[in-house]
C-alpha positions as CSV (number, residue, x, y, z in Angstrom):
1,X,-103.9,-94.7,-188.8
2,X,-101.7,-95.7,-191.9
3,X,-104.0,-94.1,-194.4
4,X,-104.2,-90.9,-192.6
5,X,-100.4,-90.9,-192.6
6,X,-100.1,-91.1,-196.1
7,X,-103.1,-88.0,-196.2
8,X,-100.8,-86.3,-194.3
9,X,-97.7,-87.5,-196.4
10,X,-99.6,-86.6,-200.1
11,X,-100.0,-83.4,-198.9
12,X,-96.9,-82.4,-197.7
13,X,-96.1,-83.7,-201.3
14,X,-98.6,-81.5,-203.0
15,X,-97.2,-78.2,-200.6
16,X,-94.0,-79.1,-202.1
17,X,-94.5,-79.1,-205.5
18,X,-96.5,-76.3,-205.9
19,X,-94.4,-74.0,-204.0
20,X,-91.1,-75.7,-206.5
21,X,-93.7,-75.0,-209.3
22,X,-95.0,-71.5,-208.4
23,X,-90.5,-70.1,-207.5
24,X,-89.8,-71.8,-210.6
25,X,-92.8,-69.9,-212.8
26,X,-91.3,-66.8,-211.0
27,X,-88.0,-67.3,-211.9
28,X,-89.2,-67.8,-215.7
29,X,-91.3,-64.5,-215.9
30,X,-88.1,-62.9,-214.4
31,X,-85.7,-63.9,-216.8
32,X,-88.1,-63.8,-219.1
33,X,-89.1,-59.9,-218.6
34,X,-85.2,-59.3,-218.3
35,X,-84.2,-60.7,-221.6
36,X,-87.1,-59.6,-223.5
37,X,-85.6,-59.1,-226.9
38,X,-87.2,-55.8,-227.3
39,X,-86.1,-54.8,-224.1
40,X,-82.1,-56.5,-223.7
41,X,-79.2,-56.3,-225.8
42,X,-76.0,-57.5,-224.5
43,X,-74.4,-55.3,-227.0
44,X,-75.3,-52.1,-225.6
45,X,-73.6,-51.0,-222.7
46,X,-75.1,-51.1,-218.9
47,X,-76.7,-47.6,-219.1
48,X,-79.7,-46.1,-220.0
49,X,-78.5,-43.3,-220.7
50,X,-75.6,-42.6,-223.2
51,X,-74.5,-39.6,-221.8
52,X,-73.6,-41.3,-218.3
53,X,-70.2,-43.5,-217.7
54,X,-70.7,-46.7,-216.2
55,X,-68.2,-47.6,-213.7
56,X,-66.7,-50.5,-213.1
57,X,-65.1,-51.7,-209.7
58,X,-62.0,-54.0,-210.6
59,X,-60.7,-56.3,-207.7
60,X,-57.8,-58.7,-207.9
61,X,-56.8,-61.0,-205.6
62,X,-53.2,-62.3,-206.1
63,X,-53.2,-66.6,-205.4
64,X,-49.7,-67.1,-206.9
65,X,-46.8,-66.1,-208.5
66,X,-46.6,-69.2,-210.9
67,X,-43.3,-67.9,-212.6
68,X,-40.9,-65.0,-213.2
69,X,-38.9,-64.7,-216.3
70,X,-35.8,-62.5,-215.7
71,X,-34.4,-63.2,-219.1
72,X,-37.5,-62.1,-221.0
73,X,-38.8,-59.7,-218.2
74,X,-42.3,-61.5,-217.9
75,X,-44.2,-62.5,-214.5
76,X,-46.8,-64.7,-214.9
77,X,-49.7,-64.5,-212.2
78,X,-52.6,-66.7,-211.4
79,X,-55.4,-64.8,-209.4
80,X,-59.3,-64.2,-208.9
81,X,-60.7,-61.2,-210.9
82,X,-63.7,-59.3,-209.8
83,X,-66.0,-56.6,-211.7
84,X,-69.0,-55.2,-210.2
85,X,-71.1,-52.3,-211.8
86,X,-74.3,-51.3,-212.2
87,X,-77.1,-52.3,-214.8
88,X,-80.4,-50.3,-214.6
89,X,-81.7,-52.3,-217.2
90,X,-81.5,-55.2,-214.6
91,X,-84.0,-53.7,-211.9
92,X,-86.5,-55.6,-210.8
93,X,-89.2,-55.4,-207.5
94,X,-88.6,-58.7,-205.9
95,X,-92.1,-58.4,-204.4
96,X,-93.4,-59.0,-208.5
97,X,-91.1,-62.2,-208.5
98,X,-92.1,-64.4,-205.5
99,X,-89.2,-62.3,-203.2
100,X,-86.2,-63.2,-205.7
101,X,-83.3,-60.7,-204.7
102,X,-80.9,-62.4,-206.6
103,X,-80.5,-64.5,-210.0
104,X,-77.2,-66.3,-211.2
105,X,-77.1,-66.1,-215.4
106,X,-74.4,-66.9,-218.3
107,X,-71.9,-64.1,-218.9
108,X,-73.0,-64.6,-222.4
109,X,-76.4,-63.3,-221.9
110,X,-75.1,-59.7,-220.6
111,X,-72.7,-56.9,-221.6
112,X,-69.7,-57.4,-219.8
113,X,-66.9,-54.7,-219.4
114,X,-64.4,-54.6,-222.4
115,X,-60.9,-54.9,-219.7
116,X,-57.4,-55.6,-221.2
117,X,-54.4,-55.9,-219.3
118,X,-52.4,-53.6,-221.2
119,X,-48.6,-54.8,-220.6
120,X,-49.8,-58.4,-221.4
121,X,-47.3,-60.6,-222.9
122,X,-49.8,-63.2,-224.0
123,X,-50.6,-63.9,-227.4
124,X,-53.7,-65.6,-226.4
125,X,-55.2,-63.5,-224.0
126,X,-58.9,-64.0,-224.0
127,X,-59.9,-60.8,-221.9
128,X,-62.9,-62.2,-220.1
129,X,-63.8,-65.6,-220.6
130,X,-67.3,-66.9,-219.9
131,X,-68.6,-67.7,-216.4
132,X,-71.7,-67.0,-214.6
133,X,-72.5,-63.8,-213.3
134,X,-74.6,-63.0,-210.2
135,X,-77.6,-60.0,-210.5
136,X,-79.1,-58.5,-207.9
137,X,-82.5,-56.8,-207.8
138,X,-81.1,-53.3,-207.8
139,X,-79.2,-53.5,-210.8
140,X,-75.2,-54.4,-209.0
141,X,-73.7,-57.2,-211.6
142,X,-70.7,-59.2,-210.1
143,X,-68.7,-61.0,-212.5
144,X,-66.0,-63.2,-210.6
145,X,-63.3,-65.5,-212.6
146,X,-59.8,-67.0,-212.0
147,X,-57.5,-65.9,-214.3
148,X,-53.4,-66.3,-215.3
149,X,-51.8,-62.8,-216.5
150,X,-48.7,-63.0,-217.8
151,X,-47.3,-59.2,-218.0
152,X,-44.2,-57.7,-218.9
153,X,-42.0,-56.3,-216.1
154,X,-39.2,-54.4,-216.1
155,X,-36.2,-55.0,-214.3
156,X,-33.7,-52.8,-212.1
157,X,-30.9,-55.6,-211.4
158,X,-27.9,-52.8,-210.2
159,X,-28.4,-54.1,-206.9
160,X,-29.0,-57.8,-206.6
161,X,-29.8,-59.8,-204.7
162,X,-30.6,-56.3,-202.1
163,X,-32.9,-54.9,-204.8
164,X,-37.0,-54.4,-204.2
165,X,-39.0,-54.5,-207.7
166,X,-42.0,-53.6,-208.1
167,X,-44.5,-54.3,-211.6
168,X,-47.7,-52.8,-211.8
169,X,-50.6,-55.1,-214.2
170,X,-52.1,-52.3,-216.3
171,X,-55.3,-52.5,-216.6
Protein backbone atom coordinates (compact mmCIF):
# COMPACT_ATOMS: atom_id res chain seq x y z
CA UNK A 1 0.00 0.00 0.00
CA UNK A 2 3.01 2.37 0.80
CA UNK A 3 4.76 1.79 -2.44
CA UNK A 4 1.83 2.40 -4.56
CA UNK A 5 1.50 5.67 -2.61
CA UNK A 6 4.75 6.87 -3.45
CA UNK A 7 3.71 5.61 -7.50
CA UNK A 8 1.12 7.76 -7.12
CA UNK A 9 3.21 10.46 -5.22
CA UNK A 10 6.30 10.27 -8.15
CA UNK A 11 3.95 10.96 -10.48
CA UNK A 12 2.09 13.77 -9.37
CA UNK A 13 5.87 14.89 -9.13
CA UNK A 14 6.74 14.11 -12.68
CA UNK A 15 2.97 15.99 -13.83
CA UNK A 16 4.47 18.87 -12.07
CA UNK A 17 7.59 19.38 -13.43
CA UNK A 18 6.88 18.96 -16.72
CA UNK A 19 4.03 21.23 -16.92
CA UNK A 20 6.63 24.07 -14.76
CA UNK A 21 9.16 22.86 -17.57
CA UNK A 22 6.96 22.96 -20.66
CA UNK A 23 5.16 27.24 -19.30
CA UNK A 24 8.62 27.99 -18.60
CA UNK A 25 10.01 26.78 -22.27
CA UNK A 26 6.92 28.88 -23.47
CA UNK A 27 7.68 31.71 -21.68
CA UNK A 28 11.42 31.59 -23.15
CA UNK A 29 10.36 31.25 -26.92
CA UNK A 30 8.13 34.19 -26.12
CA UNK A 31 10.46 36.59 -24.89
CA UNK A 32 12.68 35.22 -26.95
CA UNK A 33 10.70 35.81 -30.39
CA UNK A 34 9.82 39.34 -28.83
CA UNK A 35 13.27 40.57 -28.29
CA UNK A 36 14.76 39.01 -31.25
CA UNK A 37 17.49 41.52 -32.08
CA UNK A 38 16.57 41.58 -35.61
CA UNK A 39 13.14 42.08 -34.89
CA UNK A 40 13.20 44.77 -31.33
CA UNK A 41 14.76 47.89 -30.79
CA UNK A 42 13.80 49.78 -27.79
CA UNK A 43 15.01 52.84 -29.51
CA UNK A 44 12.43 52.96 -32.17
CA UNK A 45 9.20 54.07 -31.17
CA UNK A 46 5.95 51.70 -30.60
CA UNK A 47 4.79 51.84 -34.28
CA UNK A 48 5.23 50.13 -37.24
CA UNK A 49 4.55 52.53 -39.10
CA UNK A 50 6.27 56.00 -39.05
CA UNK A 51 3.58 57.79 -40.45
CA UNK A 52 1.09 56.87 -37.54
CA UNK A 53 1.21 58.72 -33.81
CA UNK A 54 1.25 56.49 -31.00
CA UNK A 55 -0.87 57.61 -28.23
CA UNK A 56 -0.25 57.53 -24.97
CA UNK A 57 -3.01 57.42 -22.06
CA UNK A 58 -1.43 59.42 -19.05
CA UNK A 59 -3.15 58.73 -15.53
CA UNK A 60 -2.23 60.32 -12.24
CA UNK A 61 -3.46 59.55 -9.15
CA UNK A 62 -2.75 62.22 -6.42
CA UNK A 63 -1.54 60.26 -2.83
CA UNK A 64 -0.28 63.51 -1.15
CA UNK A 65 0.46 66.86 -1.01
CA UNK A 66 3.99 66.39 0.79
CA UNK A 67 4.65 70.23 0.76
CA UNK A 68 3.72 73.74 -0.53
CA UNK A 69 6.19 76.43 -0.80
CA UNK A 70 4.45 79.87 -0.85
CA UNK A 71 7.64 81.70 -0.71
CA UNK A 72 9.22 80.05 -3.72
CA UNK A 73 5.80 79.12 -5.37
CA UNK A 74 6.57 75.28 -5.55
CA UNK A 75 4.12 72.33 -4.59
CA UNK A 76 5.63 69.22 -4.22
CA UNK A 77 3.34 66.08 -4.96
CA UNK A 78 3.80 62.40 -4.40
CA UNK A 79 1.49 60.22 -6.60
CA UNK A 80 1.09 56.95 -8.91
CA UNK A 81 1.78 57.53 -12.69
CA UNK A 82 0.24 55.45 -15.38
CA UNK A 83 0.99 55.13 -19.22
CA UNK A 84 -0.73 52.70 -21.43
CA UNK A 85 -0.28 52.62 -25.25
CA UNK A 86 -0.05 50.37 -27.87
CA UNK A 87 2.92 48.22 -29.24
CA UNK A 88 2.20 46.22 -32.41
CA UNK A 89 5.46 44.96 -32.38
CA UNK A 90 4.41 43.19 -29.08
CA UNK A 91 1.58 40.94 -30.59
CA UNK A 92 1.55 37.62 -30.04
CA UNK A 93 -1.21 34.46 -30.46
CA UNK A 94 -1.31 33.16 -26.92
CA UNK A 95 -2.48 29.85 -28.47
CA UNK A 96 1.61 29.58 -29.94
CA UNK A 97 2.77 30.27 -26.25
CA UNK A 98 1.04 27.64 -23.99
CA UNK A 99 -2.16 30.38 -23.46
CA UNK A 100 0.20 33.27 -22.08
CA UNK A 101 -2.04 36.55 -22.24
CA UNK A 102 0.23 38.51 -20.39
CA UNK A 103 4.09 38.86 -19.61
CA UNK A 104 5.70 41.30 -16.92
CA UNK A 105 9.38 42.65 -18.37
CA UNK A 106 12.04 45.52 -17.39
CA UNK A 107 11.17 48.96 -18.61
CA UNK A 108 14.65 48.82 -19.82
CA UNK A 109 13.94 46.29 -22.42
CA UNK A 110 11.08 48.52 -24.31
CA UNK A 111 10.66 52.06 -25.66
CA UNK A 112 8.99 53.88 -23.14
CA UNK A 113 7.23 57.39 -23.79
CA UNK A 114 9.64 60.42 -23.67
CA UNK A 115 6.99 62.53 -20.74
CA UNK A 116 8.40 65.70 -18.90
CA UNK A 117 6.52 67.57 -16.55
CA UNK A 118 7.10 70.85 -18.08
CA UNK A 119 6.73 73.43 -14.96
CA UNK A 120 9.09 71.12 -12.97
CA UNK A 121 11.10 72.80 -10.46
CA UNK A 122 13.44 69.86 -10.01
CA UNK A 123 16.87 69.82 -10.98
CA UNK A 124 17.03 66.20 -10.78
CA UNK A 125 14.05 65.06 -12.39
CA UNK A 126 14.64 61.71 -13.85
CA UNK A 127 11.46 61.55 -16.28
CA UNK A 128 10.70 57.89 -16.01
CA UNK A 129 12.66 55.81 -13.85
CA UNK A 130 12.87 52.03 -14.41
CA UNK A 131 10.15 49.59 -13.21
CA UNK A 132 8.59 46.69 -14.72
CA UNK A 133 6.09 46.98 -17.22
CA UNK A 134 3.13 44.61 -17.95
CA UNK A 135 2.36 43.36 -21.94
CA UNK A 136 -0.48 41.99 -23.00
CA UNK A 137 -0.97 39.68 -26.02
CA UNK A 138 -2.55 42.41 -28.13
CA UNK A 139 0.05 44.82 -28.10
CA UNK A 140 -1.52 47.39 -24.77
CA UNK A 141 1.84 48.18 -22.56
CA UNK A 142 1.07 49.53 -18.97
CA UNK A 143 3.86 51.21 -17.35
CA UNK A 144 2.86 52.06 -13.62
CA UNK A 145 5.32 54.06 -11.09
CA UNK A 146 5.20 56.27 -7.94
CA UNK A 147 6.51 59.37 -8.42
CA UNK A 148 7.25 62.99 -6.38
CA UNK A 149 6.73 66.19 -8.77
CA UNK A 150 7.66 69.17 -7.52
CA UNK A 151 6.10 71.97 -9.98
CA UNK A 152 6.07 75.51 -9.91
CA UNK A 153 2.69 77.28 -9.01
CA UNK A 154 1.62 80.45 -9.14
CA UNK A 155 0.02 82.27 -6.56
CA UNK A 156 -3.08 84.69 -6.34
CA UNK A 157 -2.79 85.81 -2.51
CA UNK A 158 -5.31 89.19 -2.83
CA UNK A 159 -7.70 87.23 -0.93
CA UNK A 160 -6.37 85.14 1.84
CA UNK A 161 -7.12 83.02 3.63
CA UNK A 162 -10.93 83.08 1.35
CA UNK A 163 -8.84 82.46 -1.84
CA UNK A 164 -9.26 79.00 -4.13
CA UNK A 165 -5.88 78.14 -6.16
CA UNK A 166 -5.67 76.10 -8.55
CA UNK A 167 -2.02 74.67 -10.32
CA UNK A 168 -2.12 72.61 -13.24
CA UNK A 169 1.23 69.73 -13.58
CA UNK A 170 2.07 70.26 -17.33
CA UNK A 171 2.71 67.47 -18.88
Amino acid sequence: MAQQSMKIYYVFILFYLLNSTFGGSYQRRLLQDLFAEKQHDKLERASIDNSVAVSVDIGFNLLQIMDFDEKNQVLTTNGILSLIWDDNRMIWEPADYGNITKIVVPSTKIWIPEILLYNSVDEEFDSLRPTNVSIVHTGSIMYVTQKIFKSSCSLNITSVPLNNQRNDIQK
